[in-house]
N, C-alpha and C positions, 0 to 999 in steps of 0.2 A: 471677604469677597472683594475684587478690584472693580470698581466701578469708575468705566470709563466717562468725563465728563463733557465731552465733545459737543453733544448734541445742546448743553445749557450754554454754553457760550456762546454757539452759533446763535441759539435764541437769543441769546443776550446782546449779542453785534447785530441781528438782524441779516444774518449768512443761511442761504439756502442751503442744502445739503449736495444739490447738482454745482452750487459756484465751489463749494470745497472740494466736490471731486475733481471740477477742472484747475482749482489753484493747485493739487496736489500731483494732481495726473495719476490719482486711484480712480477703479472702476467705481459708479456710483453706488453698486450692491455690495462695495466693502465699506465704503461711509457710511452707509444702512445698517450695516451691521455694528462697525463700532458705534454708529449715535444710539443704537437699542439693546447695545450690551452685548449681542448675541453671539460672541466670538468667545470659542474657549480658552483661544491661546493671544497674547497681543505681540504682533509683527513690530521689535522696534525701529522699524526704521518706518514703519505707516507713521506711528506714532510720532517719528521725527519731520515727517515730512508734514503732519497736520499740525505741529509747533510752529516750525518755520512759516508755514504759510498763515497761521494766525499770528503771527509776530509775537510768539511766545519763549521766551528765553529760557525758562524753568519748566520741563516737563513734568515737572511732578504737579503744577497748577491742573493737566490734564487728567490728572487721576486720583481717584479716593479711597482710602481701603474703610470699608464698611464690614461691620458684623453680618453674621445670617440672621 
């Protein structure tokens, strides 16, 4: 399973999930959705644009692949 890791950085920076939707200019119920996994498919360019705005250079920092 790809487990998006979105939501523990922001905890980890101290980034609300409304300041990432406007750093990214996603609707706030799609940063909901990717901080709680709840997306069956992942959008790469959401994904590129929640790197870019966490000054993240390596996307793959953003993601884990986990067993079931």
């Amino acid at each position: 399973m790809l487990y998006v890791k979105v939501s523990d950085i922001l905890a980890e920076r101290n980034i609300t999930r409304s300041a990432l939707a406007e750093m990214t200019g996603l609707r706030p119920n799609v940063i909901s959705e990717i901080c709680n996994n709840q997306r069956t498919t992942i959008n790469r360019e959401h994904i590129a644009r929640i790197a870019k705005a966490l000054e993240i250079a390596d996307v793959s920092e953003l993601l884990e692949l986990r067993s079931l």
